[in-house]
CHARMM internal coordinates of N, CA and C (Angstrom, degrees):
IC EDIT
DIST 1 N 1 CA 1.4441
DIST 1 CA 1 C 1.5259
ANGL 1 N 1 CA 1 C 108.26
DIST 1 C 2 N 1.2895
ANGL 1 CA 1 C 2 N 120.48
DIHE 1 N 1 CA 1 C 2 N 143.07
DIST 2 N 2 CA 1.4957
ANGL 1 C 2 N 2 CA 120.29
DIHE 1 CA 1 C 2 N 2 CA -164.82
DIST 2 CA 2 C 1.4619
ANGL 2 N 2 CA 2 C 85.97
DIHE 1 C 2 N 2 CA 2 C -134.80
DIST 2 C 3 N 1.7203
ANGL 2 CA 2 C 3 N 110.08
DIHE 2 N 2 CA 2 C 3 N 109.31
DIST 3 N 3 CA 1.6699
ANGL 2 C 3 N 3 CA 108.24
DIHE 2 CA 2 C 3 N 3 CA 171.32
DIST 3 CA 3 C 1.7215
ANGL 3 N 3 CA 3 C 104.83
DIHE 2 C 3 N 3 CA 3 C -146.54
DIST 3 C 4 N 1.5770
ANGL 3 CA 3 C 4 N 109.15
DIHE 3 N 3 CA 3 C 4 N 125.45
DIST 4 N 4 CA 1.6982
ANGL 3 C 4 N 4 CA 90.56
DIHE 3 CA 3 C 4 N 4 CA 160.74
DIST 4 CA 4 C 1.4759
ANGL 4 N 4 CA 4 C 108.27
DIHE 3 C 4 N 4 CA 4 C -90.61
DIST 4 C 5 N 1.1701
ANGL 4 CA 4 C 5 N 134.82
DIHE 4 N 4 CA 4 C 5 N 31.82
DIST 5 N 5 CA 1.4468
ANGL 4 C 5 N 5 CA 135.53
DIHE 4 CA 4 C 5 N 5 CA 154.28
DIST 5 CA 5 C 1.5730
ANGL 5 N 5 CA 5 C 122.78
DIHE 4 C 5 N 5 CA 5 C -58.22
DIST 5 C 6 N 1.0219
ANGL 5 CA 5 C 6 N 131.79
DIHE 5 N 5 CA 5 C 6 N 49.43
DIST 6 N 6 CA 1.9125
ANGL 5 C 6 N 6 CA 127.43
DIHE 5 CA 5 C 6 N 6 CA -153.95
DIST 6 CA 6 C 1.4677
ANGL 6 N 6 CA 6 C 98.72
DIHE 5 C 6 N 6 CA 6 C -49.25
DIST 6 C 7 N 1.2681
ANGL 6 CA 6 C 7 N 133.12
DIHE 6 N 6 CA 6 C 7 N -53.96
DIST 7 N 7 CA 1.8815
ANGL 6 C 7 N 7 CA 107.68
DIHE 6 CA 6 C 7 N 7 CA -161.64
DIST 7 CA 7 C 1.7498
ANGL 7 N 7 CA 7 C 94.43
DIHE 6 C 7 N 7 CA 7 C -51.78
DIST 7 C 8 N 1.3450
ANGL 7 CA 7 C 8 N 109.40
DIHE 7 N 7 CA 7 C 8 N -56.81
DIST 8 N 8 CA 1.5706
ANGL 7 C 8 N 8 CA 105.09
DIHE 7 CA 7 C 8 N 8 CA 178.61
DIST 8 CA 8 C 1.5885
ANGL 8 N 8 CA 8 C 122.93
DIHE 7 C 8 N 8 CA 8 C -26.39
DIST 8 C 9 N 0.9889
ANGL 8 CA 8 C 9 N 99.84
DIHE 8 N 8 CA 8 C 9 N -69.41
DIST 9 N 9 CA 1.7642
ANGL 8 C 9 N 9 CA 105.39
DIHE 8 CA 8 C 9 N 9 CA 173.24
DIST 9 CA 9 C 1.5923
ANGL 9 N 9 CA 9 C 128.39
DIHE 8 C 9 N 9 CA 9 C -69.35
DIST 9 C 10 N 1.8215
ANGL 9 CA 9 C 10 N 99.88
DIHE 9 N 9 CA 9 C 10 N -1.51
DIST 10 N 10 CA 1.1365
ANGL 9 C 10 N 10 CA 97.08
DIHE 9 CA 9 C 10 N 10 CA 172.59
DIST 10 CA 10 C 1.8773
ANGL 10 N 10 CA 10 C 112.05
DIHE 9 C 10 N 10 CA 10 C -97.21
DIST 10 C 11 N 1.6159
ANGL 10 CA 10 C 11 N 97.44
DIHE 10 N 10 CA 10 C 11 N -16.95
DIST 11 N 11 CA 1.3342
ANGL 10 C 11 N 11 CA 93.23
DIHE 10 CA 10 C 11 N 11 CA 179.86
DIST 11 CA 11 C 1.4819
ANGL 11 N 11 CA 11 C 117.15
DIHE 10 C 11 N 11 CA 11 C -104.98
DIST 11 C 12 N 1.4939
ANGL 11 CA 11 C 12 N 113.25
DIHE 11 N 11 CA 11 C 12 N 14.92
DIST 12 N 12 CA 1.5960
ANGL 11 C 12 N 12 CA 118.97
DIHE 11 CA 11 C 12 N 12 CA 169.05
DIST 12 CA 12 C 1.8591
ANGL 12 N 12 CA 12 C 118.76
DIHE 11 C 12 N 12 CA 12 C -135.13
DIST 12 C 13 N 1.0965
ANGL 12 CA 12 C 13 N 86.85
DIHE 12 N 12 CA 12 C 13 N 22.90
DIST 13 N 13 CA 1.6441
ANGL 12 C 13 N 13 CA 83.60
DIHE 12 CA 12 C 13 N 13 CA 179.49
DIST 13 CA 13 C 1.6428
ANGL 13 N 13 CA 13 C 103.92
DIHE 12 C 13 N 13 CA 13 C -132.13
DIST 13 C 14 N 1.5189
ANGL 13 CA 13 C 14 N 104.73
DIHE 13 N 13 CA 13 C 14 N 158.59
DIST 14 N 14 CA 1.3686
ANGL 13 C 14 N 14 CA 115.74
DIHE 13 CA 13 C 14 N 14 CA 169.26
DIST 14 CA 14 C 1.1993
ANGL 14 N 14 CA 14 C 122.62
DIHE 13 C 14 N 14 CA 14 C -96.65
DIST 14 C 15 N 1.3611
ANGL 14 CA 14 C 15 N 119.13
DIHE 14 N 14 CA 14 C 15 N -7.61
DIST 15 N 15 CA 1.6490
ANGL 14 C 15 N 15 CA 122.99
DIHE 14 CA 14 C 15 N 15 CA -165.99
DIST 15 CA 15 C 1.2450
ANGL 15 N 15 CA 15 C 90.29
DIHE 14 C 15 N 15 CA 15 C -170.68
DIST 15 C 16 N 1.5973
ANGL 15 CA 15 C 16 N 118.03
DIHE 15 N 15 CA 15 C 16 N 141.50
DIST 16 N 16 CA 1.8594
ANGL 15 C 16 N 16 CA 124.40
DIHE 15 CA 15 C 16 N 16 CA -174.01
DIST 16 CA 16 C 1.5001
ANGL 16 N 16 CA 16 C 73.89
DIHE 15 C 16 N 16 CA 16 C -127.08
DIST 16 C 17 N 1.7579
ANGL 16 CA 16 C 17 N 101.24
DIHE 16 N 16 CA 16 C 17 N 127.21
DIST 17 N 17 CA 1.7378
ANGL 16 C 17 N 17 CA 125.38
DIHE 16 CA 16 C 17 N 17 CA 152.14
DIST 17 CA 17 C 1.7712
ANGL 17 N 17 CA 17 C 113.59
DIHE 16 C 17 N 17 CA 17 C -73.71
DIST 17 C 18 N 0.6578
ANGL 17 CA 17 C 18 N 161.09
DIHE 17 N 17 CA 17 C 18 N 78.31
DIST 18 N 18 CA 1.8966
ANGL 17 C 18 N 18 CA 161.76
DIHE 17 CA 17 C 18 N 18 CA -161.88
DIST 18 CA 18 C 1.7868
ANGL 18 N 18 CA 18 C 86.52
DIHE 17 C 18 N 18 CA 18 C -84.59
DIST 18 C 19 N 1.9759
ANGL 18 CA 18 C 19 N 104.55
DIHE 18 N 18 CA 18 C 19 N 110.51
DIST 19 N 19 CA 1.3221
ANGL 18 C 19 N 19 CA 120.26
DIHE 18 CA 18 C 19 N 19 CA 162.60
DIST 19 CA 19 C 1.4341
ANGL 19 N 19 CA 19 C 106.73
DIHE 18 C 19 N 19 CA 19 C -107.16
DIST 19 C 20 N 1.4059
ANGL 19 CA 19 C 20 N 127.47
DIHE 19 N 19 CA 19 C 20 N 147.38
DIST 20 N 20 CA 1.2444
ANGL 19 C 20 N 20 CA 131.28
DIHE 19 CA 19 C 20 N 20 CA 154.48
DIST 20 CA 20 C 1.5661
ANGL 20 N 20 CA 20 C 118.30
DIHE 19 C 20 N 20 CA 20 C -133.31
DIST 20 C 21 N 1.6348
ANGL 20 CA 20 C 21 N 105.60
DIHE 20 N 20 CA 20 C 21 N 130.88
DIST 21 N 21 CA 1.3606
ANGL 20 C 21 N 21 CA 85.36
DIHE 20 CA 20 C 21 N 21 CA -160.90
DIST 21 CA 21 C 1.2544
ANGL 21 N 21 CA 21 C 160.94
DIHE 20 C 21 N 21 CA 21 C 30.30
DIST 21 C 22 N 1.1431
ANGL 21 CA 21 C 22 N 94.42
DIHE 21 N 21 CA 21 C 22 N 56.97
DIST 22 N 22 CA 1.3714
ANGL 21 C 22 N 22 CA 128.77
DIHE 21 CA 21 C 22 N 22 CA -152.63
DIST 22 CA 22 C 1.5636
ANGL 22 N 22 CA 22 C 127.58
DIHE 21 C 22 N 22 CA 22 C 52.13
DIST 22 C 23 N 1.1555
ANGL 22 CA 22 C 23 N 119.58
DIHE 22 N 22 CA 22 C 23 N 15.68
DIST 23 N 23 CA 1.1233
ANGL 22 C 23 N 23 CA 120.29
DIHE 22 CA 22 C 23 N 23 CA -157.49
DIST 23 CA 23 C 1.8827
ANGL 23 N 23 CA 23 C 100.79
DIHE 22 C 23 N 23 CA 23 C -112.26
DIST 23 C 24 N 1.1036
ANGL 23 CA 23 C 24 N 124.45
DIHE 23 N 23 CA 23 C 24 N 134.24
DIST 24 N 24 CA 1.4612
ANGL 23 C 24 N 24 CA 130.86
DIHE 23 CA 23 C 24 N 24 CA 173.06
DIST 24 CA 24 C 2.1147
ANGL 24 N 24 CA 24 C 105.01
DIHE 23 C 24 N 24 CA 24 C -64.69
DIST 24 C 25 N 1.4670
ANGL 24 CA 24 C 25 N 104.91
DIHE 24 N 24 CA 24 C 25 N 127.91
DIST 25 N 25 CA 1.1259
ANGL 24 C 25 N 25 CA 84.61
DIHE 24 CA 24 C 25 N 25 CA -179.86
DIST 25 CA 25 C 1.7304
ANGL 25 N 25 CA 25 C 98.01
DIHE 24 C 25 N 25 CA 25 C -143.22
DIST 25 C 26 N 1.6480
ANGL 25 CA 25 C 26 N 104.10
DIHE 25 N 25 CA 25 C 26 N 26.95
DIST 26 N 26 CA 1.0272
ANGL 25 C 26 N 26 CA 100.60
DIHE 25 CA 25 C 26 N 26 CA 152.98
DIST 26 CA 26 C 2.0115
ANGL 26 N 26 CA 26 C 98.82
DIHE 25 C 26 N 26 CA 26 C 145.15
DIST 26 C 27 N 1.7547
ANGL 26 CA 26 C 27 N 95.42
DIHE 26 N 26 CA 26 C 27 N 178.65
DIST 27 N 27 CA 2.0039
ANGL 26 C 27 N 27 CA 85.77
DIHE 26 CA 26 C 27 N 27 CA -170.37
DIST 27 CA 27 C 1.7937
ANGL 27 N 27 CA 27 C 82.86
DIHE 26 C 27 N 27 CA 27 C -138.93
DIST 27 C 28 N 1.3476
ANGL 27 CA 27 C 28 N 124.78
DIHE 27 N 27 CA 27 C 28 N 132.26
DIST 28 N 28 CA 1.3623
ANGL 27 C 28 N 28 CA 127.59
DIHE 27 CA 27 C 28 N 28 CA 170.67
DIST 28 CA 28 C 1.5021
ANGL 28 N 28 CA 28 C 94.11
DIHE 27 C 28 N 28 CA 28 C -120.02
DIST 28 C 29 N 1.3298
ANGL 28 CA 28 C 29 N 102.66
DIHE 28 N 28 CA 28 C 29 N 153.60
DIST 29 N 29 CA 1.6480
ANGL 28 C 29 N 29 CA 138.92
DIHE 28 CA 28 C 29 N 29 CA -178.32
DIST 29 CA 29 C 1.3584
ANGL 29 N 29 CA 29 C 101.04
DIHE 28 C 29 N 29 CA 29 C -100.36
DIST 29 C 30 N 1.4866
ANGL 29 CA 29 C 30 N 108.21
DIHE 29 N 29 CA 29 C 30 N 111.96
DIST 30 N 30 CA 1.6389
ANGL 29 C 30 N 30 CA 110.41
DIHE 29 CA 29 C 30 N 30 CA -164.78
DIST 30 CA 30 C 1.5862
ANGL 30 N 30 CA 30 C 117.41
DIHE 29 C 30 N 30 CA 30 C -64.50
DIST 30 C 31 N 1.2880
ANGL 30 CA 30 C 31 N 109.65
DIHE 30 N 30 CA 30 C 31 N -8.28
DIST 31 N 31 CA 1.4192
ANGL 30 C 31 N 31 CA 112.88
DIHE 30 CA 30 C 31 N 31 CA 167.18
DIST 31 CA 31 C 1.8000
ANGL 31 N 31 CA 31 C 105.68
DIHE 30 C 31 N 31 CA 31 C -77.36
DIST 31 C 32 N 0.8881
ANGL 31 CA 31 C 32 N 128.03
DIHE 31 N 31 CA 31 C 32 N -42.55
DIST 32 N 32 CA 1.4981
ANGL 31 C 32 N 32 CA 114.88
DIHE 31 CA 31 C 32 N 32 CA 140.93
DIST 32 CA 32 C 1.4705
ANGL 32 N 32 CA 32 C 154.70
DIHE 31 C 32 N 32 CA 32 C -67.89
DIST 32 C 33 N 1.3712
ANGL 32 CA 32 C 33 N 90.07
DIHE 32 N 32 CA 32 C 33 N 15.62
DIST 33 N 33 CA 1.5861
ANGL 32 C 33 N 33 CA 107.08
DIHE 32 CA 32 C 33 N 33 CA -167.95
DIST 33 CA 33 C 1.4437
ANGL 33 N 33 CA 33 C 104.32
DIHE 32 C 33 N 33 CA 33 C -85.89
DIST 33 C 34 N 1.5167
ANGL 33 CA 33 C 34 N 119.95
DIHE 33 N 33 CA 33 C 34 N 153.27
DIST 34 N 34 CA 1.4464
ANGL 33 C 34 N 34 CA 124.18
DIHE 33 CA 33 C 34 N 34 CA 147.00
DIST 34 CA 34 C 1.5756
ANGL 34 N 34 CA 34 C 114.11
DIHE 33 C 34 N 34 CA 34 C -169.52
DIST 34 C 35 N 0.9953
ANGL 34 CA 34 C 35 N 102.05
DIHE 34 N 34 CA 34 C 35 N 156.17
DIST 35 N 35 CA 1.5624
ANGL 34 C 35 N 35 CA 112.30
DIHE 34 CA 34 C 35 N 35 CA -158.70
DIST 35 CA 35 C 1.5099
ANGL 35 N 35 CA 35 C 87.85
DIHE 34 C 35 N 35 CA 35 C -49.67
DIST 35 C 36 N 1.6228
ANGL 35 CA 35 C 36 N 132.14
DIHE 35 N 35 CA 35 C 36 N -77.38
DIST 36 N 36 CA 1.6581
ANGL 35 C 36 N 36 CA 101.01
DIHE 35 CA 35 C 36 N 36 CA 176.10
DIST 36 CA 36 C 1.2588
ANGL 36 N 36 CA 36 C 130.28
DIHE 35 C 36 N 36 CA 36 C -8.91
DIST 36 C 37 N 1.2134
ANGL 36 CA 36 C 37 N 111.84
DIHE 36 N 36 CA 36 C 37 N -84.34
DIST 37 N 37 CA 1.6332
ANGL 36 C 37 N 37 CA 131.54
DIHE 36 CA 36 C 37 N 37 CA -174.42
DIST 37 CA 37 C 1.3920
ANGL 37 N 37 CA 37 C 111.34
DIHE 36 C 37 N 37 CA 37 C -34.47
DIST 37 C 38 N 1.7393
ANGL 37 CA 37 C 38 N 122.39
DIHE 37 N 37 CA 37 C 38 N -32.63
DIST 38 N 38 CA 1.1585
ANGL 37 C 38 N 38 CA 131.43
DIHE 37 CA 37 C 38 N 38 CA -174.25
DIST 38 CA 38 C 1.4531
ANGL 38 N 38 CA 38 C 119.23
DIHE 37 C 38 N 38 CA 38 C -84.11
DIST 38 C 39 N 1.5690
ANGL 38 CA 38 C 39 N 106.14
DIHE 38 N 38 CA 38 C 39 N -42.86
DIST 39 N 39 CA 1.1591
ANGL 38 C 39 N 39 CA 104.52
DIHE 38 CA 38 C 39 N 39 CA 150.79
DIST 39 CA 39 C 1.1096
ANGL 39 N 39 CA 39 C 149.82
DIHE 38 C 39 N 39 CA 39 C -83.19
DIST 39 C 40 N 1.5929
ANGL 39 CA 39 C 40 N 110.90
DIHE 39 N 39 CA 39 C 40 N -13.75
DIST 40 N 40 CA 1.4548
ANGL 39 C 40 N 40 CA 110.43
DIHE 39 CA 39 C 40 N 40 CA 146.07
DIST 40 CA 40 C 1.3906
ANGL 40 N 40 CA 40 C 135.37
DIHE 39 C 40 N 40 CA 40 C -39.65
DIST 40 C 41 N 1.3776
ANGL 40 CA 40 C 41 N 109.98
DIHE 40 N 40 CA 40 C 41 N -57.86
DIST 41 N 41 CA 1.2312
ANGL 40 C 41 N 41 CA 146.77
DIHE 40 CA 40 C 41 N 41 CA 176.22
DIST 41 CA 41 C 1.7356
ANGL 41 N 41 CA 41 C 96.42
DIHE 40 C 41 N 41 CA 41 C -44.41
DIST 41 C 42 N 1.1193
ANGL 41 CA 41 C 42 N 130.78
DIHE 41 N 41 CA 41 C 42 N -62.88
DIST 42 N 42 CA 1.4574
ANGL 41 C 42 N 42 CA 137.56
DIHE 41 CA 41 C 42 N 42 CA -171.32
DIST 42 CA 42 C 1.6192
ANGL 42 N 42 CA 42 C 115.12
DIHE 41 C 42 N 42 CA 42 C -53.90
DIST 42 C 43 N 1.7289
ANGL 42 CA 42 C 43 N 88.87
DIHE 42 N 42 CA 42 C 43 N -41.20
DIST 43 N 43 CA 1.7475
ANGL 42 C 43 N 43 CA 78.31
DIHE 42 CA 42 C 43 N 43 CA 179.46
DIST 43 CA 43 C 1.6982
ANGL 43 N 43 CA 43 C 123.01
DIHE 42 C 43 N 43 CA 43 C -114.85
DIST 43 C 44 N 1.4370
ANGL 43 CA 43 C 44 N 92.04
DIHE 43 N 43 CA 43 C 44 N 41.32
DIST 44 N 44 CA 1.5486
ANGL 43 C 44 N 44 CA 104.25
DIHE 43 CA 43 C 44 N 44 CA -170.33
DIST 44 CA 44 C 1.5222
ANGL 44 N 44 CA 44 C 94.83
DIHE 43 C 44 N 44 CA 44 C -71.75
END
COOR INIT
IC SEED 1 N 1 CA 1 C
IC BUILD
């Protein structure tokens, strides 16, 4: 599933991939996930 919607992906996914410009910038385990973390994660 490819969404920048986060509640969405927080309430249907098991694992969030975080791309930026094309670039991989990381994979969180939605039991560790949160919209912080996600967007942290994006602009590391």
């Amino acid at each position: 599933m490819i969404s920048s919607e986060l509640p969405e992906l927080l309430g249907v996914c098991d694992r969030i991939v975080v791309l930026n410009e094309g670039k991989l910038k990381g994979t969180i385990k939605i039991r560790d996930a949160s919209e912080e973390l996600i967007l942290k994660t994006a602009t590391m």
